[in-house]
C-alpha positions, 0 to 999 in steps of 0.5 A: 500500500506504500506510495514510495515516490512519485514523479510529476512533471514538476514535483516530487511525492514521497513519504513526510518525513521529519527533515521536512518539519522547517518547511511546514512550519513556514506555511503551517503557521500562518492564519490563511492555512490551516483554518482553510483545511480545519487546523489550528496554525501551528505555534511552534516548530514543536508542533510541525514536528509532531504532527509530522510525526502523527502522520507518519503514524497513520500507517499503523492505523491502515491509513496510506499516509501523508505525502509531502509536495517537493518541488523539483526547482527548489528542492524544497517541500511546499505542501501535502497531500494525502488520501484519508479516511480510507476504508480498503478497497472501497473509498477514500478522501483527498486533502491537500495543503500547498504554501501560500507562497505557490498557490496560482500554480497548479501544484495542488492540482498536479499532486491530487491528479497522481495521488488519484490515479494512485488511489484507483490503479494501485489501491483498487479504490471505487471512490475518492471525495474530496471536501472543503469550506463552501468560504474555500473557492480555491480548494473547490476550483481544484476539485472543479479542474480535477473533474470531481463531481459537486455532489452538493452542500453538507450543512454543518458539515465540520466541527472547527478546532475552536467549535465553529460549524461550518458547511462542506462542499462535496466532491467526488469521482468514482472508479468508473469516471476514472476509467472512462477518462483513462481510457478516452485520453480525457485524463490529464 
């Protein structure tokens, strides 16, 4: 079930790992993140590198794990993508974080595509969604550009850190679509 490493065009996926605990801290600290994806920012390096090493434990649970973003340009880790909530063999949900420093450049979009096609091609999944905060157009323009399907609105959907409600919008492509696009070259 391990994704080892997988190379895009222009990025890098890999296990996270602790040495990259500095970058995320760059963008895992800042107010315009984590609130965005249903995370306190974090207030210290501590923090990041904790819950790099929570996610690193994911696979203990039968979780596939947590991927860092590495751009090849830079060499550097600009975010995270993963698949969660995973049940074998049935259904998962994409998440994803990219530093703000690169948003506007498709590498949220990048990442999710292969993480996708992961999901079907190797991990047999039948579904994959992806959810985000109906205030969080950028996520959901992704969802849109990775042909998602908008399933509609979950109201109340998610309890923030700080006990805020709020609604979801839902996304969602099944093995079938997946497929059908592979096989009429209308995937990427």
């Amino acid at each position: 079930m391990n994704l080892d490493f997988i190379e895009t065009p222009r990025l890098i996926l890999r296990e996270i790992e602790l040495i990259d605990a500095y970058d995320m801290y760059e963008y895992a600290r800042l107010d315009n993140v984590g609130p965005t994806a249903g995370w306190q920012p974090h207030s210290s390096l501590s923090e990041t590198k904790a819950t790099i090493k929570l996610f690193q434990s994911k696979k203990k649970y039968g979780q596939p794990g947590v991927y860092a973003i590495i751009l090849k340009e830079e060499n550097k880790m600009i975010g995270t993508v993963e698949l969660h909530t995973y049940t074998k063999d049935f259904k998962a949900e994409l998440g994803y974080t990219i530093n703000p420093r690169y948003w506007g450049n498709g590498y949220a979009l990048e990442a999710s595509k292969y993480i996708i096609r992961w999901g079907f091609e190797v991990l047999g999944l039948k579904r994959i969604e992806c959810t985000t905060f109906t205030s969080n157009q950028q996520s959901s323009r992704v969802c849109e550009k990775l042909g998602l399907t908008y399933e509609g609105r979950r109201k109340k959907g998610y309890l923030l850190y700080d006990g805020s409600l709020h609604d979801l919008e839902c996304f969602a492509i099944t093995d079938d679509e997946y497929f059908f696009r592979i096989y009429n070259n209308t995937w990427w």
